[in-house]
C-alpha positions as CSV (number, residue, x, y, z in Angstrom):
1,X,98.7,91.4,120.5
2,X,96.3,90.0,117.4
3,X,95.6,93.9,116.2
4,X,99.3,94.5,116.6
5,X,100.1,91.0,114.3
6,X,97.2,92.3,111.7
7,X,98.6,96.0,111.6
8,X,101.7,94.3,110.6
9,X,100.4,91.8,108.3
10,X,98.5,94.4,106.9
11,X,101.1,97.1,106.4
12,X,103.9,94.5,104.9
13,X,101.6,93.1,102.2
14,X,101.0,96.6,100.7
15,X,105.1,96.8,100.1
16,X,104.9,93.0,99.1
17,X,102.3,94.1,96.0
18,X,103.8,97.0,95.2
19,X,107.3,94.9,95.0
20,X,105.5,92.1,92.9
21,X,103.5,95.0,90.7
22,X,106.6,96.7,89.7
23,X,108.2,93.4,88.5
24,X,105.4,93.0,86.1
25,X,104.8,97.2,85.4
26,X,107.2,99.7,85.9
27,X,104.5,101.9,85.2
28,X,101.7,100.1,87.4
29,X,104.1,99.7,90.3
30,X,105.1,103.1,90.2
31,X,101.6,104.4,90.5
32,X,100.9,101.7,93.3
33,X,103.8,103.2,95.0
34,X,103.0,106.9,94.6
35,X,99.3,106.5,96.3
36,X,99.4,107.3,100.0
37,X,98.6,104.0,101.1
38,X,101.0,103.9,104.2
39,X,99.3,107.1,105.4
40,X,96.0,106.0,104.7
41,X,96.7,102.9,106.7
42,X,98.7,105.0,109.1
43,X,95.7,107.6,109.4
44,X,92.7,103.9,109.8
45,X,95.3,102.7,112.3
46,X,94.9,106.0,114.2
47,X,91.2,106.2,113.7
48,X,90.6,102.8,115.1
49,X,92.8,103.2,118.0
50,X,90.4,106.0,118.6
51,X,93.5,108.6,118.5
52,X,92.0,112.5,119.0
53,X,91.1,113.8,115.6
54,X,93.5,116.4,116.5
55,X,96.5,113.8,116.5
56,X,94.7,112.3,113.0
57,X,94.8,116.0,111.2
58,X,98.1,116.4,112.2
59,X,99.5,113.4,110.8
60,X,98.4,114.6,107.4
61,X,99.4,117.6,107.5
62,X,103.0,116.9,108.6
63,X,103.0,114.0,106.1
64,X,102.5,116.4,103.6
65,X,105.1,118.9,103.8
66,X,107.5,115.9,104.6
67,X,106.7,114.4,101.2
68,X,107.7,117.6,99.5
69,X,111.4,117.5,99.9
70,X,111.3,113.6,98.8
71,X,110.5,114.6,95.3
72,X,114.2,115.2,94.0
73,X,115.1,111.9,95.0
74,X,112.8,110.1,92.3
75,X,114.5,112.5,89.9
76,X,117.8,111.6,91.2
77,X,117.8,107.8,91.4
78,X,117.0,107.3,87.7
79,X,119.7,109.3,86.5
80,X,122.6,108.2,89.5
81,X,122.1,104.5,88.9
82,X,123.8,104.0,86.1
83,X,126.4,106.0,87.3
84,X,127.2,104.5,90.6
85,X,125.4,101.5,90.9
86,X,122.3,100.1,93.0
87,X,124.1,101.2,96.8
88,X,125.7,103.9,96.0
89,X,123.0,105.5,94.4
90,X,120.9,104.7,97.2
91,X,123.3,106.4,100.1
92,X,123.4,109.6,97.6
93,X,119.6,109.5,97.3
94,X,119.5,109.4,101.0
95,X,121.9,112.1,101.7
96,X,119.8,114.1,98.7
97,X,117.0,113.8,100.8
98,X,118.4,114.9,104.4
99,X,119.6,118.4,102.6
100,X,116.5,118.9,100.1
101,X,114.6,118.3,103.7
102,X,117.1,120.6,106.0
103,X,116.1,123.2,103.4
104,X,112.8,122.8,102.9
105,X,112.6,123.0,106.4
106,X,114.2,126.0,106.8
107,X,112.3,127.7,103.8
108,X,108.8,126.6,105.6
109,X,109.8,128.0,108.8
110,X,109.8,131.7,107.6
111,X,105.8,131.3,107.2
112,X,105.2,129.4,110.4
113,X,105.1,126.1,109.5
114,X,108.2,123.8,111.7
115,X,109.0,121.0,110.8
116,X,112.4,120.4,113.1
């Protein structure tokens, strides 16, 4: 139960300094939030629960081509906001996301990779 708590603990305060570096720097907490530090925890949490290195491998590679069709969402939000608000904005980037991601999927499946 104590590895469980620290996962946690551990995991949370990353989004708590990216949340308190962005109010400071837009830039700095951008760039915070842009390294892989979910996966990299994701990918020490596997590692030390002594997960095959098959299972580890795989996680990156999925992560990766599921970033991919999250990028038009950053574009997106910037120029929606001002638009349609904080909520609405973030519903459209959501629903951006799911399409950009059905597609992607489908454009990825015709060289092997699956993704659904």
């Amino acid at each position: 139960m104590g590895w469980i708590i620290t996962k946690y603990f551990m995991t949370a305060a990353v989004v708590v300094i990216v949340s308190e570096l962005a109010k400071r720097s837009d830039k700095l907490g951008g760039f915070v939030a842009a390294l892989p530090l979910v996966t990299v925890l994701a990918l020490i949490w596997l590692y030390v629960e002594k997960q095959p290195e098959a299972r580890i491998a795989n996680h990156a590679w999925y992560t990766f081509w599921y970033v991919v069709p999250t990028l038009p969402m950053f574009l997106a939000f910037p120029a929606l906001l001002p638009r349609l608000g904080f909520w609405p904005t973030l519903l459209a980037c959501i629903a951006i996301t799911i399409i950009c991601f059905w597609l992607f999927a489908l454009a990825v499946r015709r060289f092997g990779i699956e993704l659904l």
